[in-house]
TIGUDO-215687 format. One line per field, with one value per residue (C-alpha): residue number from 1; residue in three letters; x, y, z. Coordinates in steps of 0.001 Angstrom, whole numbers. Each point is the difference from the previous one (the first is absolute). Layout:
BEGIN
nr: c(NUM, ...)
rest: c(ALA, ...)
x: c(X, ...)
y: c(Y, ...)
z: c(Z, ...)
END
This chain:
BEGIN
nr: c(1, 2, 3, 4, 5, 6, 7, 8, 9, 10, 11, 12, 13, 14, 15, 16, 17, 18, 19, 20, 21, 22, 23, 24, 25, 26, 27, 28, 29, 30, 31, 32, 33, 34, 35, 36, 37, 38, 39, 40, 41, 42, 43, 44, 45, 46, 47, 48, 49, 50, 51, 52, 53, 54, 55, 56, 57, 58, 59, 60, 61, 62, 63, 64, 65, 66, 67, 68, 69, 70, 71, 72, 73, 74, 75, 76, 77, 78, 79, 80, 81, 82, 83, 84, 85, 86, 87, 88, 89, 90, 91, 92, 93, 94, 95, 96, 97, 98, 99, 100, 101, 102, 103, 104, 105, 106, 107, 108, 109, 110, 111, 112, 113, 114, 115, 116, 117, 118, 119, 120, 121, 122, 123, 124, 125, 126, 127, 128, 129, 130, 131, 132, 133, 134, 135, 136, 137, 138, 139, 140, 141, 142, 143, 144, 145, 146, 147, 148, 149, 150, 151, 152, 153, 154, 155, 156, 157, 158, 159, 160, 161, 162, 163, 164, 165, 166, 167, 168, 169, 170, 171, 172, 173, 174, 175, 176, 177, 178, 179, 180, 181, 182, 183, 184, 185, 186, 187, 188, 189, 190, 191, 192, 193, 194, 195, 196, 197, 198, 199, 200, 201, 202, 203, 204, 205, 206, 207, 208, 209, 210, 211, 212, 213, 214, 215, 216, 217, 218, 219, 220, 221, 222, 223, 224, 225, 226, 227, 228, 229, 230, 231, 232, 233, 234, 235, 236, 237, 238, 239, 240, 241, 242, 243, 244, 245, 246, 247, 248, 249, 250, 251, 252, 253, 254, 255, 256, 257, 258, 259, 260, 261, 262, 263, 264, 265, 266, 267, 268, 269, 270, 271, 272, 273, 274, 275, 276, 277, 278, 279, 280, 281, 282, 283, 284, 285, 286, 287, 288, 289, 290, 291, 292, 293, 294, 295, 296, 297, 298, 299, 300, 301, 302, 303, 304, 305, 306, 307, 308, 309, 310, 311, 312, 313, 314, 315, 316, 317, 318, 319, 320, 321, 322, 323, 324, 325, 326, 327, 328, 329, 330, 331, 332, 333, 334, 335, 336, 337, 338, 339, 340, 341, 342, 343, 344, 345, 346, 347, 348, 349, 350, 351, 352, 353, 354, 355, 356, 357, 358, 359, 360, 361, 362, 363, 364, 365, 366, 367, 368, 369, 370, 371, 372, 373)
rest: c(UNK, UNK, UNK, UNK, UNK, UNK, UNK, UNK, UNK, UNK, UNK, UNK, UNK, UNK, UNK, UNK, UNK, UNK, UNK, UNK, UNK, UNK, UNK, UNK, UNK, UNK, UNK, UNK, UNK, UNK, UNK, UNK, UNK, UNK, UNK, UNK, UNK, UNK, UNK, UNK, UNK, UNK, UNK, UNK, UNK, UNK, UNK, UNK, UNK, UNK, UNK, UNK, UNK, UNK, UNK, UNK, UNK, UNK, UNK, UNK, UNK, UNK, UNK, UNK, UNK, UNK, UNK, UNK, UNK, UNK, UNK, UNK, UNK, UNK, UNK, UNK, UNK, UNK, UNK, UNK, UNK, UNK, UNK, UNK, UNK, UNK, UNK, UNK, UNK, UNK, UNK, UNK, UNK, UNK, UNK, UNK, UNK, UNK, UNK, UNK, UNK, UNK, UNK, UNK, UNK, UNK, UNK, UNK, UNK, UNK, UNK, UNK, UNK, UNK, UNK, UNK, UNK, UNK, UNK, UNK, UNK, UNK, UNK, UNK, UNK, UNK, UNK, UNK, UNK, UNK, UNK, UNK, UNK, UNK, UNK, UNK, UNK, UNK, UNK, UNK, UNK, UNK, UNK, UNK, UNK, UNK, UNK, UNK, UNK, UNK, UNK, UNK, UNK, UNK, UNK, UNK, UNK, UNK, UNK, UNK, UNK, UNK, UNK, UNK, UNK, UNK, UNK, UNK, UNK, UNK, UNK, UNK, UNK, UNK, UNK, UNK, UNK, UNK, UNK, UNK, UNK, UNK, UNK, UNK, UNK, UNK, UNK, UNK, UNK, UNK, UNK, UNK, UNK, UNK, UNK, UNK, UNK, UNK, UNK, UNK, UNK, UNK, UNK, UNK, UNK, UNK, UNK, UNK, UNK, UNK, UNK, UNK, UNK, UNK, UNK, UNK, UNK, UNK, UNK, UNK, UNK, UNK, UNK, UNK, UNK, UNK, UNK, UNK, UNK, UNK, UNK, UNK, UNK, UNK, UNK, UNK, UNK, UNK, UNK, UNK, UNK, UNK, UNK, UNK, UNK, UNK, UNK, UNK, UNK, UNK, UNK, UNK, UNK, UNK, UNK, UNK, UNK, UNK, UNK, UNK, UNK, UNK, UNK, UNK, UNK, UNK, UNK, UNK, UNK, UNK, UNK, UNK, UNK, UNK, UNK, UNK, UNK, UNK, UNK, UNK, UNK, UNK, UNK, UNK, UNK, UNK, UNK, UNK, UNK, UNK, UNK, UNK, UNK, UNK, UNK, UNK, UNK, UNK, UNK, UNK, UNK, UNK, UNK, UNK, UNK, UNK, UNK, UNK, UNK, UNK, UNK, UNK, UNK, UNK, UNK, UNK, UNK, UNK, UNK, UNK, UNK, UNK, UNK, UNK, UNK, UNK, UNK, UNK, UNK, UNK, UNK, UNK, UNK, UNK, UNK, UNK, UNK, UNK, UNK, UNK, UNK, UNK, UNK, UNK, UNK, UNK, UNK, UNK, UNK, UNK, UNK, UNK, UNK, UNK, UNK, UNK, UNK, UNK, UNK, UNK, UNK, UNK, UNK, UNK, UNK, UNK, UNK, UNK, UNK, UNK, UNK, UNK, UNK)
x: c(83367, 957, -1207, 2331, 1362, 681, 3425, -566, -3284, -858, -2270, -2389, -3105, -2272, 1448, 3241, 1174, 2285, 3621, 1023, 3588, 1042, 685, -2202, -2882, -824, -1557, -2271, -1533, -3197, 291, 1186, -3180, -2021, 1673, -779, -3507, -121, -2300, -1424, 1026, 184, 3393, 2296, 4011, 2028, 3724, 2201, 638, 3863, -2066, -2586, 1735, 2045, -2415, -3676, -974, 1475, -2268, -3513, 786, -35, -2736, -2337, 685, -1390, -3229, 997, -626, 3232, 204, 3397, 1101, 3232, 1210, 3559, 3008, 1636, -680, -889, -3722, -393, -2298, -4100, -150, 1297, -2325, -3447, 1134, -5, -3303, -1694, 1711, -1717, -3418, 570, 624, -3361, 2535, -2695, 1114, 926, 1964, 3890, 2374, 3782, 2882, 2991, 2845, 2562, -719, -1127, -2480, -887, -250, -2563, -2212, -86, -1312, -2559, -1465, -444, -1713, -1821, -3677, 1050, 2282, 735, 2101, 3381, 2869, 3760, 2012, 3255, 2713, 2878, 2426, -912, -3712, 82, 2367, -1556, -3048, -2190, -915, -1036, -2937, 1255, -585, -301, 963, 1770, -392, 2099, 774, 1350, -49, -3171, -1760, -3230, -369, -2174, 484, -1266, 1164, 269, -2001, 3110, 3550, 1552, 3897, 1208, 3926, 351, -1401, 3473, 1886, -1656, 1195, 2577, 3062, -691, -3305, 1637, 2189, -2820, -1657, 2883, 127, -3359, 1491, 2669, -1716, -1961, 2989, 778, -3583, 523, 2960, 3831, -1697, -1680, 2665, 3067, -1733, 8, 3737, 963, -1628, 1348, 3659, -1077, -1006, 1737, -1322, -501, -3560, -1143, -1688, -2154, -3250, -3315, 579, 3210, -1716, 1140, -1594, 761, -3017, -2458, 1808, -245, -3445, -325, 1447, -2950, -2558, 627, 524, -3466, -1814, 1313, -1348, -1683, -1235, 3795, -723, 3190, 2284, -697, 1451, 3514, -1179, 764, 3934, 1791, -2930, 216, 2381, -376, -3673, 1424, 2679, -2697, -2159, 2948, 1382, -3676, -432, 2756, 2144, -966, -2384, 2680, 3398, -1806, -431, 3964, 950, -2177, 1042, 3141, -992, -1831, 2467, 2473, -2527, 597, 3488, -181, -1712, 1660, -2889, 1135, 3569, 2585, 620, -3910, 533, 2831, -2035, -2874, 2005, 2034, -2834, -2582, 3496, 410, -3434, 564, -2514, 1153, 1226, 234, -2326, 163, 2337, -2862, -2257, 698, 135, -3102, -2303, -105, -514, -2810, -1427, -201, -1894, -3057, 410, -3285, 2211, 140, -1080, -1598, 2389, 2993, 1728, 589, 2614, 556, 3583, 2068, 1564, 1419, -1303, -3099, -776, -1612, -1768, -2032, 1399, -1693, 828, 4107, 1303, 78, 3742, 1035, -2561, 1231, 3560, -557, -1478, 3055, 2738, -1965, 288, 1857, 3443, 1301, 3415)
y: c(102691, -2177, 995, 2052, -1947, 1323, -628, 4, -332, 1651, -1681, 2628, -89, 852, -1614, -961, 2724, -182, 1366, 217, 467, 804, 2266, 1909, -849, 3861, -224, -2926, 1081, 65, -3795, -1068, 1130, -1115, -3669, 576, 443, 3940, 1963, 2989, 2904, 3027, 78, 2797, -92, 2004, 680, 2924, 2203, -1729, -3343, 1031, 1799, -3272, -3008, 868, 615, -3600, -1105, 1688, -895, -3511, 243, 1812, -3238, -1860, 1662, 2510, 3420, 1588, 3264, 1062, 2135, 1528, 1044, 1446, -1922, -514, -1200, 3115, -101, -3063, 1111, 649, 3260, -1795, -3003, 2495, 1597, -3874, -821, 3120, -1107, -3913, 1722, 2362, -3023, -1852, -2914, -2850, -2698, -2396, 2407, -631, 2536, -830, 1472, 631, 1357, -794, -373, 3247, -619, -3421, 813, 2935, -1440, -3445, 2574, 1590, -3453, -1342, 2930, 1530, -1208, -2418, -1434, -591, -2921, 1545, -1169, 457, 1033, 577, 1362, 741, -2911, 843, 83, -3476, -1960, 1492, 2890, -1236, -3824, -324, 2485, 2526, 3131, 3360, 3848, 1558, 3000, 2887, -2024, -3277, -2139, -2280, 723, 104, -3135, -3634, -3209, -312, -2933, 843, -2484, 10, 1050, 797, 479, 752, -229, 2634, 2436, 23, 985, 3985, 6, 2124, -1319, 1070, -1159, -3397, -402, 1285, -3148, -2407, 1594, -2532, -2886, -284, 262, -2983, -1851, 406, -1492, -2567, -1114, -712, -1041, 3078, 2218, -1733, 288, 3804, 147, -2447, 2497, 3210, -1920, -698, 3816, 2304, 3014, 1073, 66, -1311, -3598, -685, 605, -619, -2846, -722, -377, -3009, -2971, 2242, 2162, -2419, -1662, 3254, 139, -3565, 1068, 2576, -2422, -2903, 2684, 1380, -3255, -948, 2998, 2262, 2778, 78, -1860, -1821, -1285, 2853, 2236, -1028, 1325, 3704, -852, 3469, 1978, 1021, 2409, 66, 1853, 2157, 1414, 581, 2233, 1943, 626, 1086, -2595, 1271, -3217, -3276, -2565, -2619, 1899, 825, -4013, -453, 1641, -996, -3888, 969, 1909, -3320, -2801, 2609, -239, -3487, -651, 2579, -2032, -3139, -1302, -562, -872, 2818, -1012, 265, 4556, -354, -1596, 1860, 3341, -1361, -953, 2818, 2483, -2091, 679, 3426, 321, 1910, -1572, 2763, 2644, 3298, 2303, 2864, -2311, -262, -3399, 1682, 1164, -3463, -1636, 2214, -877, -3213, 310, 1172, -3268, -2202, -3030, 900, -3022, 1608, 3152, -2170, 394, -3198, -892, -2787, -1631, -2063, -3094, -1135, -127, -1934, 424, 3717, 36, 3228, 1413, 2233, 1872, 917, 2020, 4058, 180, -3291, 1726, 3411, -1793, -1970, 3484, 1792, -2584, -16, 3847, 1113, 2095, 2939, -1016)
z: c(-53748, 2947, 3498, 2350, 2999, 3490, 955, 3445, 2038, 3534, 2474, 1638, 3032, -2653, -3022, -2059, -2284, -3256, -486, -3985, -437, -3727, -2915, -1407, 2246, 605, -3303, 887, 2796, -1047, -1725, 3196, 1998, -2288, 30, 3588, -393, 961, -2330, 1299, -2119, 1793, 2017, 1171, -822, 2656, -512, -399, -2807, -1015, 243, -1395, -2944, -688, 801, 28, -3409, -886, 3580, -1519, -3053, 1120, 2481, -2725, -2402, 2988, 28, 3214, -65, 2096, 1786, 486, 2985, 868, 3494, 807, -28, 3502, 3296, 1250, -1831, 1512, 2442, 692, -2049, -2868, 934, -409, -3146, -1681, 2060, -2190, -3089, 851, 728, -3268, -1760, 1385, 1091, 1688, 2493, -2840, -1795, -98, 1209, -1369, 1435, -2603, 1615, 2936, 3532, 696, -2583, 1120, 3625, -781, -2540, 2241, 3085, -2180, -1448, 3254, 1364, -2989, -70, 2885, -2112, -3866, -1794, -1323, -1730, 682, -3432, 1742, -1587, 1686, 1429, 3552, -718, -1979, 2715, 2917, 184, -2418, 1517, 3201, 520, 2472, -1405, 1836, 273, 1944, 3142, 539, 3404, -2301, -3011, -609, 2820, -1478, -1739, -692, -1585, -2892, -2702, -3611, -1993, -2210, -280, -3549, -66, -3212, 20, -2800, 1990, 1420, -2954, 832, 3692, 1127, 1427, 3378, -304, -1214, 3196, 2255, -1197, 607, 3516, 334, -1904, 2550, 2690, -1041, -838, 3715, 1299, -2448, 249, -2005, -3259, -909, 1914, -1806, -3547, 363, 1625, -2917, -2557, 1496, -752, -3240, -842, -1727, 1320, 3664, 376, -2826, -157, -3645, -257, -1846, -2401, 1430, 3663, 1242, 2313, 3030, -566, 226, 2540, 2084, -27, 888, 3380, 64, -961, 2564, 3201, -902, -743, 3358, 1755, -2056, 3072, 1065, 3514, 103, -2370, -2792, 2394, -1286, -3071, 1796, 275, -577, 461, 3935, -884, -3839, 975, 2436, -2437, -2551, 2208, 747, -3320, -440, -2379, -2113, 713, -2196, 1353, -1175, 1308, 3370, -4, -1184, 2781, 2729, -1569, 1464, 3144, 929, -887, 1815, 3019, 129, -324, 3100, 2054, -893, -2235, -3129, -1791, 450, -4403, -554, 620, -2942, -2510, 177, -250, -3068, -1487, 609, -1268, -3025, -793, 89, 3210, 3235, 2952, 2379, 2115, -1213, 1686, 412, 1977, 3084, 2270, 2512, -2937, -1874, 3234, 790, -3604, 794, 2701, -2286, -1823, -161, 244, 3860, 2555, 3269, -450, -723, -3319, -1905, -2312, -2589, 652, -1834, 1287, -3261, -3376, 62, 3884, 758, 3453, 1588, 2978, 2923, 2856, -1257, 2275, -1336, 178, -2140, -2848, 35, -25, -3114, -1639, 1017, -1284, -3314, -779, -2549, 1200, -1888, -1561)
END
């Protein structure tokens, strides 16, 4: 059997990492560590039980084959067990397990999953090698690379976080074939937003395929993936190899997320990671086109796409203007008590931007709330 090939490799302080992109790779897993070398055999596998019920067996099975003897654990399914409780219940399951500091902990799951497991590798016996088996879209364009993983606080969302780097990323593309349409679009919520850090290319490729679908909302998925998914994650890939503590440039990465954060906490983490990021796409790129930043056109396209996607372009009608701007201010992406927001100056050209003025933000909020017809 040939040997698997990353598709994509990321350049990290303490080492470059692999990112395999294909079919069927969820049921290769454990070949693929042990082409990289990794061979101790007791490991943990943390996901959730619709994951798990789906995907694990064919993950131990392959592990097992490898000479690994797995543990699985389930937590709850949402964002809202993302948080320290949940954290110590998996830290007795590791100790119950006798996990050591060479032993792998995987993460199956979406980014809830990935964000957790990632906080309890690099804090569990001062830190343990894991692995990132993402599969949801969102999780495999955007969650799962990069190594910031975290929980969050009653006060916000991933406050209490680290880096830490997987030693490897495995995205297998039939994974997506399970997801739920809103689960789907949640996802593309993160595709476009890269589109708009990296420019037209990327961005016109999705507007060209939302022409060319038949069905609002609906884009194909696992074998029929196209180039666009690895292509996303490219985006990813370079930001972080560039800046891989987020003291600069990976800051752009956080486009959508000022607000998208803010409308998350107060939906109670009810609201989609990925339509909380729709929306505050459009809350920012209607930010700028307020303050004579940006193309007046640039507002229209990202709307028509983001509603051809099936994602929502405008605040909830429940929350009001004050509250979400309150949020924010609980958001770690503050600078010296000033909120900071990712703008768009066209596709391709994001900048961060500091000290806007109260009144301009809670104007951009209120012209991007949804009216009752």
């Amino acid at each position: 059997m040939n040997p698997i090939e990353p598709q994509l490799t990321l350049s990290a302080p303490d080492g470059a990492y692999p990112i395999f992109v294909q079919a069927g790779l969820l049921a290769q897993v454990g070949a693929i560590l042990s082409e990289q070398g990794h061979v101790s055999s007791r490991c943990a596998l943390v996901t959730n039980p619709r994951v798990g019920r789906l995907y694990a067996a064919h993950v131990v099975e392959s592990l097992r084959e490898a000479g690994f003897d797995p543990h699985v654990i389930e937590i709850p399914e949402g964002e809202q067990y993302k948080t320290l409780d949940t954290v110590s219940k998996v830290y007795s399951r590791l100790i119950d397990a006798q996990l050591d500091r060479r032993s792998i902990v995987f993460a199956l799951g979406g980014g809830v999953i990935g964000d957790l497991t990632g906080f309890v590798a690099a804090t569990f016996l001062r830190g343990v090698p894991f692995v990132q088996l993402p599969t949801t879209l969102l999780a495999m364009v955007d969650a799962s690379i990069g190594g910031k993983v975290a929980v969050d606080h009653p006060r916000g969302k991933n406050l209490i976080g680290a880096f830490k780097q997987p030693m490897a990323v495995v995205a297998d593309p039939n994974a997506l074939d399970s997801l739920p349409e809103a689960e789907w679009r949640a996802g593309m919520a993160e595709v476009v937003k890269h589109g708009m850090i990296v420019g037209a290319e990327l961005f016109g490729q999705l507007e060209s395929m939302k022409q060319k679908s038949k069905v609002r909302g609906r884009t194909p998925k696992g074998r029929g993936v196209g180039d666009w998914l690895v292509r996303a994650m490219q985006v990813k890939v370079d930001v972080v190899s560039r800046d891989p503590f987020e003291q600069g440039v990976r800051a752009k990465l956080n486009l959508g997320h000022t607000c998208g954060h803010a409308l998350e906490k107060l939906s109670n983490y009810q609201m989609r990671h990925g339509d909380a990021v729709a929306i505050g796409l459009v809350c920012a790129t209607r930010l700028a086109a307020r303050l004579g930043l940006c193309d007046g056109g640039l507002l229209p396209r990202v709307e028509n796409l983001l509603g051809a996607l099936g994602l929502p372009t405008h605040v909830p009608s429940e929350m009001p203007v004050k509250a979400i701007l309150d949020a924010m201010t609980t958001d770690k992406k503050r600078v010296n008590g000033q909120l900071r927001f990712v703008l768009p100056r066209a596709l391709g050209d994001v900048f961060i931007a500091d000290n806007i003025a109260q009144q301009e933000i809670m104007a951009a909020i209120e012209e991007t709330r949804s009216r009752d017809r």
